[in-house]
MIRO-492292 format. One line per 2 residues: their letters; for each residue x negated, y negated, z of C-alpha. Coordinates in nm, 4 decimals, decimal comma, padded with zeros to 6 digits. Layout:
REM MIRO-492292
a	X/Y/Z; ...
***
This chain:
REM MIRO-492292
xx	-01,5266/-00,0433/-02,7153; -01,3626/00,1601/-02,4942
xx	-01,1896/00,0773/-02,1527; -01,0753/00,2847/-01,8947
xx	-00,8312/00,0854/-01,5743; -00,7308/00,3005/-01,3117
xx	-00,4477/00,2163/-01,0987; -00,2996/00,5514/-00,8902
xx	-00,0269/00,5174/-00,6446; 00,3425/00,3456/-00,6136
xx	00,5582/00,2333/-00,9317; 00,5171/-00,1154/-00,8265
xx	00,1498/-00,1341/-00,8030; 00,0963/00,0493/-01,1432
xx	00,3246/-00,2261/-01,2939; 00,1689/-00,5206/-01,1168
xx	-00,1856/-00,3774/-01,2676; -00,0825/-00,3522/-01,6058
xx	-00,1626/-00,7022/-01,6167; -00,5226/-00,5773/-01,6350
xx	-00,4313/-00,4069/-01,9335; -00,2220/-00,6715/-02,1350
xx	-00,5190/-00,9272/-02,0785; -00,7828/-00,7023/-02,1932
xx	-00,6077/-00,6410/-02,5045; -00,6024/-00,9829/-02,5419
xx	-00,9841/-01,0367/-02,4937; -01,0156/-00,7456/-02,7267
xx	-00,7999/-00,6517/-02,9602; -00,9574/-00,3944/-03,1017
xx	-01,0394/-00,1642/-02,7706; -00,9430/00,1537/-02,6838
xx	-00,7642/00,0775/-02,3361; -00,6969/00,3861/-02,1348
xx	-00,4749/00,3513/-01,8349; -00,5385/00,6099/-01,5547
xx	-00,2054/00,6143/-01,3048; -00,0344/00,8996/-01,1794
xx	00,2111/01,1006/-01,3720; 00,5339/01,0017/-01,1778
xx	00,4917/00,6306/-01,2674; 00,5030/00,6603/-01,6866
xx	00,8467/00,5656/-01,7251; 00,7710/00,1294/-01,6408
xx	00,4800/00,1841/-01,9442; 00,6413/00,2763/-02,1548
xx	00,6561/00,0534/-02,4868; 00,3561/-00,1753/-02,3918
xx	00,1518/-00,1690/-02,6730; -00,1651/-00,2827/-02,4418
xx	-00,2003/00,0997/-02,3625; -00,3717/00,2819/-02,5769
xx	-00,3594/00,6318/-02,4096; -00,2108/00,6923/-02,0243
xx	-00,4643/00,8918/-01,8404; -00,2408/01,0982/-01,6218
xx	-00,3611/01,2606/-01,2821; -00,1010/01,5024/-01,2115
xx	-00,0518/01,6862/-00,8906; -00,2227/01,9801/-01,0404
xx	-00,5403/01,7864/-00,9869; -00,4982/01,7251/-00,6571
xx	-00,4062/02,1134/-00,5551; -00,6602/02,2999/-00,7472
xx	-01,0525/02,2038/-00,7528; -01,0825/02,3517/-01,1011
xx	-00,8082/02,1745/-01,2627; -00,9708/01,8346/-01,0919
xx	-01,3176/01,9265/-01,2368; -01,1614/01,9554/-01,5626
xx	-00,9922/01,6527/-01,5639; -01,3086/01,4920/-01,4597
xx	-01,5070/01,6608/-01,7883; -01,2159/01,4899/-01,9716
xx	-01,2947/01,1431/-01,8659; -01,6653/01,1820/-01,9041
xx	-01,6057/01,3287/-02,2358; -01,4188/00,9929/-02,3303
xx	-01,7658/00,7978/-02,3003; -01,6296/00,4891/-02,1772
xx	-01,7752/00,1287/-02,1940; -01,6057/-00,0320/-01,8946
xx	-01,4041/00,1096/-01,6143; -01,2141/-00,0932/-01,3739
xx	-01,1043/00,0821/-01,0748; -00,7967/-00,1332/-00,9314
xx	-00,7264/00,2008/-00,7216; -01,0313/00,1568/-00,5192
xx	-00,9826/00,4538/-00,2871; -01,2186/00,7941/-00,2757
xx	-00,9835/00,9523/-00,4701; -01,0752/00,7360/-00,7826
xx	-01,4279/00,7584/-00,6933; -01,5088/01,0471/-00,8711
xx	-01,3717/00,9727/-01,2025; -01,5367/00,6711/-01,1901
xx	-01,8464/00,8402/-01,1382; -01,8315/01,0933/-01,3950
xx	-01,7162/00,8372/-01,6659; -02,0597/00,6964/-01,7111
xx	-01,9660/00,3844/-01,7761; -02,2288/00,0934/-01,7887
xx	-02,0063/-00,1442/-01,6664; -01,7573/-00,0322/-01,3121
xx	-01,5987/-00,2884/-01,1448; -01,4245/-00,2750/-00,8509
xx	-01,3332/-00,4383/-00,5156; -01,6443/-00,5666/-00,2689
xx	-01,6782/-00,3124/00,0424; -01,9699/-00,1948/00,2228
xx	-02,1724/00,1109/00,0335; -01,9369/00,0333/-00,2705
xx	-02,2112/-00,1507/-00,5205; -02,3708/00,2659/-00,5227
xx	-02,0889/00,3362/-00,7466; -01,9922/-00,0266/-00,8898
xx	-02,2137/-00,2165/-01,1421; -01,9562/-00,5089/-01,0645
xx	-01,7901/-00,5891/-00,6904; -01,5515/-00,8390/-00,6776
xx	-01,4295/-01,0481/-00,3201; -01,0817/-00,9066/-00,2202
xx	-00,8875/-01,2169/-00,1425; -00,7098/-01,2230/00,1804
xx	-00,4751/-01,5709/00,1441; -00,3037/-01,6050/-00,1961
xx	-00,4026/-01,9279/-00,3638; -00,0785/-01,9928/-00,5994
xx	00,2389/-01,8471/-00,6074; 00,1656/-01,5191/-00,8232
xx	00,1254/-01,3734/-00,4850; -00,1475/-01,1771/-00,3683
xx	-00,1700/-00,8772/-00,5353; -00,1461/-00,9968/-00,8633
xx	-00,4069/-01,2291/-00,7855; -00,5983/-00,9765/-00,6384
xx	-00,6044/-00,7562/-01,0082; -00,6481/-01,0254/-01,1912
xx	-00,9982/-01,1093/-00,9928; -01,1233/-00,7992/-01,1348
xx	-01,1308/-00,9248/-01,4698; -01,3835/-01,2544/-01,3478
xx	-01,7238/-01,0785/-01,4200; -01,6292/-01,0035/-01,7560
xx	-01,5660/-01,3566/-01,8123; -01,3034/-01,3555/-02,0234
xx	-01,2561/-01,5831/-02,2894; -00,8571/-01,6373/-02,2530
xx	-00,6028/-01,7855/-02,0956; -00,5127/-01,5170/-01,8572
xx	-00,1444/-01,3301/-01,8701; 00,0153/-01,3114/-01,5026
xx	00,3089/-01,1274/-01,5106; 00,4073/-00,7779/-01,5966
xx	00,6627/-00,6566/-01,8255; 00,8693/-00,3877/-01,8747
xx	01,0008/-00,2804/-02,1744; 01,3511/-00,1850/-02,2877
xx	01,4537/-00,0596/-02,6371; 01,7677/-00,0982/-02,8367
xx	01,9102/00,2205/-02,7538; 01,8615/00,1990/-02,3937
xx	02,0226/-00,1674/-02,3660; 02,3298/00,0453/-02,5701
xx	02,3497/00,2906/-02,3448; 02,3279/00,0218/-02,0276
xx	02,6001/-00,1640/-02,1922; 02,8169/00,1286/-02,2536
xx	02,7396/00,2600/-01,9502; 02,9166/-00,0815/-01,7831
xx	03,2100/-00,1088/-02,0520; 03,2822/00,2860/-01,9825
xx	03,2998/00,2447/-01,6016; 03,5029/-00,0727/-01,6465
xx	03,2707/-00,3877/-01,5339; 03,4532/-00,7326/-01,5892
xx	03,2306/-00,8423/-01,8478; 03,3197/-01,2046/-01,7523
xx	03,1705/-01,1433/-01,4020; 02,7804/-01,1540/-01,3410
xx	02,6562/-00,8100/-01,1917; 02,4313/-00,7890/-00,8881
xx	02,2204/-00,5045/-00,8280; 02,1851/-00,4176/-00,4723
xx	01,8785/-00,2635/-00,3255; 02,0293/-00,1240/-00,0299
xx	01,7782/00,1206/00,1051; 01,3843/00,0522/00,1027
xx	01,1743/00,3111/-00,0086; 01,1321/00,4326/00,3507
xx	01,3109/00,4101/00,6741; 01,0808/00,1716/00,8264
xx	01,1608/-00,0788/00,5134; 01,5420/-00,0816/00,5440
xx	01,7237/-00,3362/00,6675; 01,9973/-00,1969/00,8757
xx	02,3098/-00,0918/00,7267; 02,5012/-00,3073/00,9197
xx	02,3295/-00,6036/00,8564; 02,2999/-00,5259/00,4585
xx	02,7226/-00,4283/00,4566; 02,7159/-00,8469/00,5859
xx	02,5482/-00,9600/00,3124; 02,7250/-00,7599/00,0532
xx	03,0672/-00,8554/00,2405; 02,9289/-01,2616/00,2387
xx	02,8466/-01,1866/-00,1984; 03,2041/-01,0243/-00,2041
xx	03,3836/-01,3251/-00,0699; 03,2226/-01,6283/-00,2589
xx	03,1511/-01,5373/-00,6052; 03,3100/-01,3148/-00,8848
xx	03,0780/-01,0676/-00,9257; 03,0260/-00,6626/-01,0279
xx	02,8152/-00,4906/-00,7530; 02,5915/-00,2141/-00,8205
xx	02,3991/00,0301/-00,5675; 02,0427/00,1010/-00,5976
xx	01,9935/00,4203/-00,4413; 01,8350/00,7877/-00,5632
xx	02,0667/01,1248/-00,4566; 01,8984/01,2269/-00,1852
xx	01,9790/00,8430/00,0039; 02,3340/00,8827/-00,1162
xx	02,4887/00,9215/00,2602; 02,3012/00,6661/00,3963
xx	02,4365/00,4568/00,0930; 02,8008/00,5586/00,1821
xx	02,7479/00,4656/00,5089; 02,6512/00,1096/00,3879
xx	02,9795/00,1071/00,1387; 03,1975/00,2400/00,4456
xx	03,0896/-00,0447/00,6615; 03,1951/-00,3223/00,3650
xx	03,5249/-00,4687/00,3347; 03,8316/-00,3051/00,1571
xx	03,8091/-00,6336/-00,0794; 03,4101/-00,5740/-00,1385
xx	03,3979/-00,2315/-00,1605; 03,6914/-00,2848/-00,4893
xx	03,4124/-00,4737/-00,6391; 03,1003/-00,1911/-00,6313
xx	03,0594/00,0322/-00,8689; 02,9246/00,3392/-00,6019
xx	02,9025/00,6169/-00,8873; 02,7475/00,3650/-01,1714
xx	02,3563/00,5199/-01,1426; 02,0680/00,5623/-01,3349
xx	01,9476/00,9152/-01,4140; 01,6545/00,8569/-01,4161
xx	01,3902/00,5861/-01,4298; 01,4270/00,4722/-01,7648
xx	01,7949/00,4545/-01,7036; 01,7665/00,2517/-01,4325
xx	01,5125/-00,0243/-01,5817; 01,7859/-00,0251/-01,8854
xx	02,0985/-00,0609/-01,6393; 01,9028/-00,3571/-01,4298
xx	01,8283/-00,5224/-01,7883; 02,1921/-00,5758/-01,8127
xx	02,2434/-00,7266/-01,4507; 02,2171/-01,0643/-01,3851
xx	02,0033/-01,0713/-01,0045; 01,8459/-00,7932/-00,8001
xx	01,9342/-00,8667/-00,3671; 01,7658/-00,6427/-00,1224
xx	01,5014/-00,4406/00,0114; 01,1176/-00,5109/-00,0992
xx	01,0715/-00,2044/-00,3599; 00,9628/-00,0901/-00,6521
xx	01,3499/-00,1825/-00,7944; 01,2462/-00,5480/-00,7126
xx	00,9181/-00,5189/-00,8809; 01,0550/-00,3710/-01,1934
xx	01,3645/-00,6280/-01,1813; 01,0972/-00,8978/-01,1873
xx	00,9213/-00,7726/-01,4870; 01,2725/-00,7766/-01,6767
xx	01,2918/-01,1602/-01,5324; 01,6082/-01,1112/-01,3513
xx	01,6215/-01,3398/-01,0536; 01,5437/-01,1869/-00,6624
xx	01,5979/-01,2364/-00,3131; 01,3650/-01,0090/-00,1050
xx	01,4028/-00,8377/00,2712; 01,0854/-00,7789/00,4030
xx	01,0506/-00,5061/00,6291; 00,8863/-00,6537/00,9608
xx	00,5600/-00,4535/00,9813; 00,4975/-00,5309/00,6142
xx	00,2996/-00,8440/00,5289; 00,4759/-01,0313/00,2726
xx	00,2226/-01,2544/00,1341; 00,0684/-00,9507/-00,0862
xx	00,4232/-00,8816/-00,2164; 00,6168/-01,1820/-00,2472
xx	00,5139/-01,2627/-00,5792; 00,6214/-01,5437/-00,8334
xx	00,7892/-01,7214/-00,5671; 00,9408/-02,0627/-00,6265
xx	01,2425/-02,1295/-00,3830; 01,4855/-02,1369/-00,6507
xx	01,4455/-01,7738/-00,8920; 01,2186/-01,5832/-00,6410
xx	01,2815/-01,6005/-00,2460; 01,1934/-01,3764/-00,0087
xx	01,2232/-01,3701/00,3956; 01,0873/-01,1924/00,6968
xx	01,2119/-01,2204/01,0639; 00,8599/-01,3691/01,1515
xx	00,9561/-01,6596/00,9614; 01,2245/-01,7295/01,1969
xx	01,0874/-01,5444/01,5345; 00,7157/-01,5965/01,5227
xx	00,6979/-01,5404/01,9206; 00,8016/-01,1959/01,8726
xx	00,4685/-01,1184/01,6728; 00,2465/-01,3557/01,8801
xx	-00,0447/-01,1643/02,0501; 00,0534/-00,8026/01,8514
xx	-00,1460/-00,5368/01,6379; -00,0444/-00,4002/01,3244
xx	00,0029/-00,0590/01,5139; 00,2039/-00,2174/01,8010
xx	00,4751/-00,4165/01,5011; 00,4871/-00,0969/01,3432
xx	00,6069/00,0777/01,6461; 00,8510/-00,2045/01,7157
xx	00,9226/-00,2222/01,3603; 01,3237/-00,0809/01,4146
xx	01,3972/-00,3346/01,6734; 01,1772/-00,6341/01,5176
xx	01,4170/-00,5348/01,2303; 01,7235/-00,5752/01,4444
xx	01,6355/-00,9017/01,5479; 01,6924/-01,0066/01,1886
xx	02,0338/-01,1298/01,1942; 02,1178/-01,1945/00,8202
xx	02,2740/-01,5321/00,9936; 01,8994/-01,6662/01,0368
xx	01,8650/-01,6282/00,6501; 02,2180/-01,7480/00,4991
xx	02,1538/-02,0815/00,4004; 01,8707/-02,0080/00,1894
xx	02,0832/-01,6627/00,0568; 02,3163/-01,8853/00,0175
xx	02,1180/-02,1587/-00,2029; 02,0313/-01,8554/-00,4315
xx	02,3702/-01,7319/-00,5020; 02,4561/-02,0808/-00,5954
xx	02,1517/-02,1064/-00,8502; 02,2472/-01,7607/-01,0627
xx	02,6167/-01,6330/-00,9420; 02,8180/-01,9697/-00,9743
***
């Protein structure tokens, strides 16, 4: 048998829908499970042994119609059994199409069972607390009717020599190894999901002054000014405890140094996703135009929290569009005085940095 899952877009949604992968090679062990994502997203795969071959759709195929044709010929030349398109956008469409699958499954949407053998009911409200897109994936598996007790949560991988180099890496730029080390997602992957630096240089400050911990930055060179900006606006006594220069790389480097930390604090992101799937402990901004109930996965009040200023200002939402929070989004954000969050930031810190 031969399977072919296609998840394109973000790091974090490739890792949530590896799930689909892991549980299929459960229900069949013996399958050849393809994995169809795009090209910059290989490095949180790599070492699950669920994957048979990564299918990956590279930015060649999106410039040039010839190169896309060919990669199309490719799929349909892999004669697969069963395709499950967690993607579910046009630009999957066509793959899907061309594999010839006799079974496609997908999401339910008007027009959609032309190309789908199998639609499946997109759930709006999450019914446990995986959260709602990992309940979401795992609904695509229903109409094969799998005979297993389903896996939930994704999994990243990290080999010997990377935890080496992670914890050389910490001895080399001097980390108390008697303290526990917080990473710090300071910036969001986009303007419009970062919690103001002022705000964020609070929280570090309030980490800084009530437990004995190593700090680390999560930020890529290109957001390195707005992360000195952040590091400027801490303390004298906080900023002696963050380790600005201590950085990843590259992707792999980065899973292997947040393997060696202890809790991830910060912006929703794909550094919270992957920090999950290495079971480190998270508390979780939410940017105020986002909706948090897709993302705020695993959450339990004590190892996974996660807060958004509607929470604690509901009237400023009441009555609004998507479109109109989005274009309040900066000042919605502002609004979110890290005070209105403390005690349960607070209640974390005690449960993993005492």
């Amino acid at each position: 048998m031969k399977i072919l899952v296609i998840q394109q877009k973000m790091i974090g949604d490739v890792l949530v829908s590896s799930v689909l992968c892991d549980n299929l090679r459960k229900a069949y062990p013996n399958a050849t499970i393809d994995y169809m994502v795009y090209e910059s997203t290989v490095a949180v795969l790599q070492g699950n042994k669920s994957i048979s071959n990564l299918v990956l759709f590279k930015e060649e195929h999106r410039k040039s119609k010839w190169a896309f044709f060919k990669f199309l010929m490719k799929i349909r030349k892999a004669k697969y059994d069963i395709v499950i398109d967690a993607y579910a956008k046009i630009e999957s469409f066509l793959p899907v199409i061309f594999s010839g699958a006799k079974r496609k499954i997908s999401y339910d949407k008007k027009w959609r069972s032309l190309i789908f053998t199998d639609v499946v009911k997109k759930k709006q409200v999450p019914t446990s607390n995986l959260g709602l897109i990992i309940e979401q994936r795992l609904s695509l598996l229903s109409p094969l009717h799998l005979d297993i007790e389903l896996e939930t949560f994704p999994r990243l991988y990290v080999t010997p020599e990377e935890e080496h180099f992670a914890k050389a890496l910490f001895e080399s730029n001097g980390l108390a190894p008697s303290r526990k080390t917080v990473m710090l997602s300071i910036i969001g992957s986009s303007p419009d999901k970062t919690y103001p630096s002022e705000y964020m240089a609070a929280i570090i400050d309030y980490i800084a002054d009530h437990y004995p911990v190593n700090m680390l930055f999560n930020y890529i060179p290109n957001q390195k000014e707005l992360a000195l900006e952040i590091f400027r606006l801490c303390k004298p006594e906080t900023q002696s405890k963050i380790y600005f220069d201590l950085l990843g790389k590259n992707l792999r480097e980065f899973i292997a140094i947040m393997h060696e930390c202890d809790v991830i604090i910060g912006n929703d992101g794909g550094a919270i996703n992957m920090a999950k799937a290495l079971h480190k402990p998270s508390f979780i901004i939410f940017s105020p135009w986002i909706d948090k109930k897709g993302w705020a996965t695993f959450e339990d009040g004590k190892n996974h929290i996660s807060v958004h200023v509607s929470e604690y200002k509901p009237q400023l939402f009441e009555g609004k569009s998507p479109k109109e929070i989005f274009a309040e989004n900066r000042s919605l954000y502002h609004e979110f005085d890290p005070a209105l969050f403390m005690p349960l930031l607070e209640q974390f810190a005690k449960n993993h940095l005492d």
